[in-house]
C-alpha positions as CSV (number, residue, x, y, z in Angstrom):
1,X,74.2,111.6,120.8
2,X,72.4,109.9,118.2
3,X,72.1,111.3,114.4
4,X,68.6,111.2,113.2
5,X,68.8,110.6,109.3
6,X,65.8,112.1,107.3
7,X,62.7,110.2,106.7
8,X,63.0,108.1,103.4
9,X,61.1,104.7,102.5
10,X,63.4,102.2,104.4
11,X,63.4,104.4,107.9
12,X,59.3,104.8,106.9
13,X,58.5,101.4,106.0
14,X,60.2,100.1,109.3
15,X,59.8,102.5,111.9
16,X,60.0,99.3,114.9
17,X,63.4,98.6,113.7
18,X,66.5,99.9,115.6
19,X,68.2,102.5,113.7
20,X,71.6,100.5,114.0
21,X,69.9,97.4,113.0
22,X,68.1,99.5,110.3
23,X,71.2,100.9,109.0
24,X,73.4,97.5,108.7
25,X,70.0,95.7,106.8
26,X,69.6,98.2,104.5
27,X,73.1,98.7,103.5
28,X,73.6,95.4,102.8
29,X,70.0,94.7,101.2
30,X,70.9,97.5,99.0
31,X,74.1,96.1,98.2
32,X,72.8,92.6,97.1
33,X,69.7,94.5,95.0
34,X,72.3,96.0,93.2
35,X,74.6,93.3,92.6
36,X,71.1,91.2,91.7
37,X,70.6,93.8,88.7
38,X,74.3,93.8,87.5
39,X,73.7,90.1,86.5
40,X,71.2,91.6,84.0
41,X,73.9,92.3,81.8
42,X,73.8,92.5,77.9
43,X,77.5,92.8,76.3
44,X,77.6,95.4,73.2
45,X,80.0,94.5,70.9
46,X,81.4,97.9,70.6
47,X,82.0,99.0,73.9
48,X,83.4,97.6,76.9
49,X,80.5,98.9,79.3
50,X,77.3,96.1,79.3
51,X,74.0,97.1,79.1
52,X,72.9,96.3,82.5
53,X,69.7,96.9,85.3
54,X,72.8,98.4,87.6
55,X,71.6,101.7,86.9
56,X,67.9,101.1,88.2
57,X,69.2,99.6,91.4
58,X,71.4,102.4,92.3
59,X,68.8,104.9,91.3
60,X,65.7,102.8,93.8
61,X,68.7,101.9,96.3
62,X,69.8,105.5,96.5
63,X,66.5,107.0,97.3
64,X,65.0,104.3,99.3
65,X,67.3,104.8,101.3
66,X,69.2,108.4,101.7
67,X,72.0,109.9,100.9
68,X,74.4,108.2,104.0
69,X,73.0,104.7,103.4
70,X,72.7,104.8,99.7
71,X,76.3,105.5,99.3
72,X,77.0,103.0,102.0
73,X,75.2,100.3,100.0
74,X,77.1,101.1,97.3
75,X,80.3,101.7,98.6
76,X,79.8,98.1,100.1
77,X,78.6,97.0,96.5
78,X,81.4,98.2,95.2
79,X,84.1,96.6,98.0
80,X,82.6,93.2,97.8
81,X,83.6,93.1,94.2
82,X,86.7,94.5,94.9
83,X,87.1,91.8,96.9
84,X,86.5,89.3,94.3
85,X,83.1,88.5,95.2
86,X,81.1,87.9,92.0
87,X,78.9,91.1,92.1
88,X,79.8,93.3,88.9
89,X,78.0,92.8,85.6
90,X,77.8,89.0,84.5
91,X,79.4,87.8,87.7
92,X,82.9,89.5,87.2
93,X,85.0,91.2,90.1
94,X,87.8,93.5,90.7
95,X,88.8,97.5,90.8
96,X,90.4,97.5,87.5
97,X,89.7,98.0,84.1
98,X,87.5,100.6,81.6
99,X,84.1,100.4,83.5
100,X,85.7,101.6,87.2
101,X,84.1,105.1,87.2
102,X,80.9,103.9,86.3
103,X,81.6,101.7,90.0
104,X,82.9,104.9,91.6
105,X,79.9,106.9,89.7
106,X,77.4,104.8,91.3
107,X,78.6,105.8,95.1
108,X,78.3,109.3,94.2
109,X,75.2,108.8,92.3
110,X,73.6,106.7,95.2
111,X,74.5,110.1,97.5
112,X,72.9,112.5,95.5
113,X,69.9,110.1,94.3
114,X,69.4,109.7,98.2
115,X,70.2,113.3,99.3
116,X,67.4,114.8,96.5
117,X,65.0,112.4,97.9
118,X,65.8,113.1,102.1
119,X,64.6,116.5,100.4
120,X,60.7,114.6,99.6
121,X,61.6,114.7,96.0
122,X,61.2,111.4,95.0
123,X,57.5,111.1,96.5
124,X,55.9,112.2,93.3
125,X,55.8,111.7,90.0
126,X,56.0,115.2,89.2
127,X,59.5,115.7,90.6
128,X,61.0,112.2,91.1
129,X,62.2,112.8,87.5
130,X,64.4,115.2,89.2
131,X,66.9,113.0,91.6
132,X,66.9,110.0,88.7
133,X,68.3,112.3,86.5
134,X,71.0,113.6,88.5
135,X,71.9,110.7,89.5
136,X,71.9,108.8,86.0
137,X,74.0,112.3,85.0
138,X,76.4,111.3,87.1
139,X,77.1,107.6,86.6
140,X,77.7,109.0,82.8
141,X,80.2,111.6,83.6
142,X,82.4,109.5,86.2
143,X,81.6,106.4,83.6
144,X,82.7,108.1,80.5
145,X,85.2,110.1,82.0
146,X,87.3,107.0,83.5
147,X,86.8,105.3,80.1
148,X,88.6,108.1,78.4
149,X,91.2,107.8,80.5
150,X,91.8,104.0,80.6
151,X,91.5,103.8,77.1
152,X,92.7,107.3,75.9
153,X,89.9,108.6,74.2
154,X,88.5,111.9,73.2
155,X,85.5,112.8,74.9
156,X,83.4,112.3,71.9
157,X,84.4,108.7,71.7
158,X,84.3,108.2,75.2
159,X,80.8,109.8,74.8
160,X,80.0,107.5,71.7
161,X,80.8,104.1,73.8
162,X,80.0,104.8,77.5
163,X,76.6,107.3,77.3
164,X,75.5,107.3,73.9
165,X,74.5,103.7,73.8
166,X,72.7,103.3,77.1
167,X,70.7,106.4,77.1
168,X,67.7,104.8,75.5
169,X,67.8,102.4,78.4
170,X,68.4,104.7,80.9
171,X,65.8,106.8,79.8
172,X,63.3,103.6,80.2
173,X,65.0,103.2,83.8
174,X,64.7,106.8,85.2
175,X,60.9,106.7,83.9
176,X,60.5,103.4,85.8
177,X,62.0,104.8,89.0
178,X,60.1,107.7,88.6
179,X,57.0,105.4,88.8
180,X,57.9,102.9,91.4
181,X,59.6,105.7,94.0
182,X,56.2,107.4,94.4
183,X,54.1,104.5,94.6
184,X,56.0,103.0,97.1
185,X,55.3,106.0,99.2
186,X,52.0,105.9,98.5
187,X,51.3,102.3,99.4
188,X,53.7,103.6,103.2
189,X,51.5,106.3,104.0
């Protein structure tokens, strides 16, 4: 018996394509956009979290691609670095250190990203705002959470140097998304 995921851009923009064959491309297509982005990676000298384009990546990989496939991609993302392939922000590697929930944050943010848009949500601008948001909500709280813990900090500290300084940017992301996703459907239909 064969599970039939909902329609998203991938599964719409290649509808020839075996959905096995579908599934192993666009997991690991995913996986390289996002480790593309993480080389865009500005250090702050105040925080051990980089600015980076990770965030975008997760947010386009996540609903291009559904909930199953988007945490997938990410969980793959996330086990080729663990692996000590050069994939994380500016080329580093490894499961350690203050930014692991914002890794673990962007499996569970890929999920929901993908599982708002299986729901049609990212196909206009009007509501794509929606998914990017939840998503980007929570990369900050796994993020800032784990980087309280690693380095013992309140929450308003933690808040201070894992959200505070990236929100800006985020904001500039999750608009961008918001513009792309829809187009892209518009250009499939």
């Amino acid at each position: 018996m064969m599970t039939t995921l909902a329609s998203t851009l991938a599964t719409r923009s290649l509808p020839a394509v075996k959905p096995a064959t579908l599934n192993v491309i666009m997991t690991l297509l995913g996986a390289l956009l996002v480790a593309l982005f993480a080389q865009v990676a500005i250090p702050l000298p105040f925080t051990p979290v980089p600015l980076t384009g990770q965030t975008f990546a997760v947010l386009l990989v996540g609903a291009a691609l559904g909930a199953k496939r988007g945490a997938a991609s990410l969980g793959l993302y996330t086990l080729m670095g663990g692996l000590g392939l050069p994939v994380f922000a500016a080329a580093k590697s490894g499961l350690s250190g203050p930014t692991l929930g914002y890794l673990f944050g962007f499996i569970a943010a890929a999920w929901l990203v993908g599982w708002l848009a299986e729901r049609g949500l990212e196909r206009s601008i009007r509501t794509s705002v929606v998914p990017f948001l939840a998503g980007t909500l929570v990369i900050y709280v796994l993020g800032a959470g784990w980087l309280a813990i690693f380095l013992q900090l309140g929450l308003a500290e933690a808040f201070a140097m894992g959200v505070a300084p990236f929100i800006i940017g985020d904001a500039i992301k999750l608009a961008l998304a918001a513009l792309v996703l829809p187009g892209a459907w518009k250009l499939v239909q």
